[in-house]
N, C-alpha and C positions, 0 to 999 in steps of 0.2 A: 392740200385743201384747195378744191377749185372757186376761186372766184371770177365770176368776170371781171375784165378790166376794163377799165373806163379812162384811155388817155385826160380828161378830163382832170381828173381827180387822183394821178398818178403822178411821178414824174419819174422818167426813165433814163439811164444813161446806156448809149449806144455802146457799152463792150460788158467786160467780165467783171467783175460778181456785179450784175443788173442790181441797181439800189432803186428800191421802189417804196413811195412812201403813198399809203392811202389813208382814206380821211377816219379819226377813230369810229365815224357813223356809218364806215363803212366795217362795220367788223363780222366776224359769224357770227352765224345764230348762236353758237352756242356759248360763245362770249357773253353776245347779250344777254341771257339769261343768268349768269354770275352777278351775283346780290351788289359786288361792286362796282358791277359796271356804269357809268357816265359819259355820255360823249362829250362832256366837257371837257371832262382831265384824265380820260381813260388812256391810257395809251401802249402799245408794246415794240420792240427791237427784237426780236429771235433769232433774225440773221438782215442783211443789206436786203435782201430782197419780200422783206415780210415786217416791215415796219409802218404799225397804225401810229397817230398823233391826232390831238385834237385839231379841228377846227372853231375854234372859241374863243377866245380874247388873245388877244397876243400876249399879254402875261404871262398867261397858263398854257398859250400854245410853248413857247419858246421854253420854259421850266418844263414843260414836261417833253418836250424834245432834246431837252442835255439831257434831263436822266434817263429817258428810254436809249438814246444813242449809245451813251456811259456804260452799260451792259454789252456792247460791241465792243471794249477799249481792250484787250487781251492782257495789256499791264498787269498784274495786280486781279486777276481775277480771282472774284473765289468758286474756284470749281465746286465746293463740298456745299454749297449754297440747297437746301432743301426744306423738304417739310418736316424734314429729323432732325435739324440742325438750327435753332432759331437765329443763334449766334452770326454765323457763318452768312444764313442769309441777310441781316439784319448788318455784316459789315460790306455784303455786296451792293446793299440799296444806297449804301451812305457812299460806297465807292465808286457806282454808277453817278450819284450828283453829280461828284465833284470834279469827275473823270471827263463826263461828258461837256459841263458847263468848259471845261480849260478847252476842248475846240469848236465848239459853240458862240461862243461868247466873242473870238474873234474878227466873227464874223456880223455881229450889230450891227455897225455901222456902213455895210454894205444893206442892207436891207434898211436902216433909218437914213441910209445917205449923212452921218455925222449927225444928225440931229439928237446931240449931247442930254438933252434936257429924256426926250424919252428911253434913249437906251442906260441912261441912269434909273429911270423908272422901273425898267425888265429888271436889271439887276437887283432892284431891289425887292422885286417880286420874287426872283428866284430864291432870292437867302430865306422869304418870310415862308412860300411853298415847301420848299424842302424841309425845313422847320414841321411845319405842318403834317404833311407825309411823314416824317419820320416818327412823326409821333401816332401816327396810323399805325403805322409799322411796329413801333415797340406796345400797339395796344392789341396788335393782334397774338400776343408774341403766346397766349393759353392755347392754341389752336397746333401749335407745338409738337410734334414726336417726340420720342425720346432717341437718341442716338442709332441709328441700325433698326429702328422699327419699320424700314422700306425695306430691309432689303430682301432681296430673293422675290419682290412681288417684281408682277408682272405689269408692263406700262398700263393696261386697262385697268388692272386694282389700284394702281397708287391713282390712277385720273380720278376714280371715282373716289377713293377717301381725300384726296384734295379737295374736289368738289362738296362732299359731305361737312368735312373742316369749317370751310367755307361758310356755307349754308349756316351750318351751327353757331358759329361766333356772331352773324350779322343776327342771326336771330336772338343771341343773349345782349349785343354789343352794338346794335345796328344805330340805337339813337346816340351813341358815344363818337360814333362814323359818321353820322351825316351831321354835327356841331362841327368836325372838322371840316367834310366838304365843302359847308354851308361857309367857312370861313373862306376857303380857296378861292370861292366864289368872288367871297369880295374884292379879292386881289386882283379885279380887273382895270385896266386903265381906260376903258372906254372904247373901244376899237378892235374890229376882227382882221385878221391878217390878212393879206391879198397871197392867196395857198399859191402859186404859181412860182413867186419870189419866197416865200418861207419855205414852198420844198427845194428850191433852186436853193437856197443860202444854207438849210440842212444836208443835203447832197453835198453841198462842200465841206462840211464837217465829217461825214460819214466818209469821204475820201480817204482825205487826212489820217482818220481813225484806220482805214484799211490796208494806207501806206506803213503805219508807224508798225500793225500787227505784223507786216509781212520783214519789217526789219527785225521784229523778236523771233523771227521762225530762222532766219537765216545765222 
């Protein structure tokens, strides 16, 4: 997918797998057009080099930077995570939190310089966001396949009944979605992140997480 880059609003590290993290408002069109999207709290991890995160309160920045990262952790993955599998992916989201927050989370106090009082506040944002999302997650769970109803299709038919999926649930379920959003929201602390040192102290997490994968390979 080509996007320009914008050093700006990137952050780069000079060797191998390049971890690049751009701003969720920076996403494709065709992202945006997905009923869920928000550049609030929208966020994705697909690989080190294709990871959006909001730019939005640090609350919400930093909870939805453990769980987007948490999908990178290899531990514990659920490979069988799909649109046929509600299960499956609904233990991958919970194991993205919590995966991601344990190297995340180590890193607070580089970015708050110790200052105790708000990175207690992140923390406590994260438990209530997660919370919230998960129960996104288990409200989406009608939208559902049944077991092997992907298979044998081809990547352009499953994108498009994803998409349809999609489409269809916000359209029965969209005011049930945005009482949640509309809560996430509130979970701001007052402050947007200064992105330069939040991709700087995420890049340190996403290291970590690259180190520990390549110890389960060997």
């Amino acid at each position: 997918m080509n996007i320009e880059k914008n050093p700006s609003l990137e952050y780069q590290l000079e060797q191998e797998p390049k971890i690049i993290i751009r701003k969720s408002s920076e996403a494709p069109p065709e992202v945006k057009e997905n009923p869920f999207y928000d550049p609030e709290f929208w966020g994705r991890a697909y690989s080190p080099d294709d990871i959006y995160l909001p730019d939005s309160d640090e609350a919400i920045s930093f909870a939805m930077a453990a769980h987007e990262i948490g999908h990178l952790v290899r531990e514990g993955e659920k490979i069988d995570a799909a649109l046929d599998d509600f299960e499956a992916t609904r233990a991958e989201e919970e194991r993205a939190w919590d995966k991601g927050w344990e190297y995340l989370e180590k890193y607070l106090q580089d970015y708050y310089r110790d200052n105790t009082e708000t990175i207690y506040q992140i923390k406590r944002a994260h438990k209530q966001i997660k919370r919230l999302l998960m129960k996104a997650t288990d409200l989406s769970e009608s939208m559902y396949l049944e077991k092997g109803a992907l298979d044998n299709l081809s990547p352009e038919d499953e994108k498009r009944i994803v998409k349809e999926k999609k489409e269809k649930l916000f359209s029965e379920k969209g005011d049930q979605f945005r009482i949640i959003f509309n809560k996430i929201k509130k979970k701001k602390i007052g402050q947007k992140p200064d992105w330069d040192r939040f991709a700087e102290v995420v890049t340190k997490a996403v290291e970590d997480i690259l180190e520990d994968n390549k110890k389960l390979e060997r």
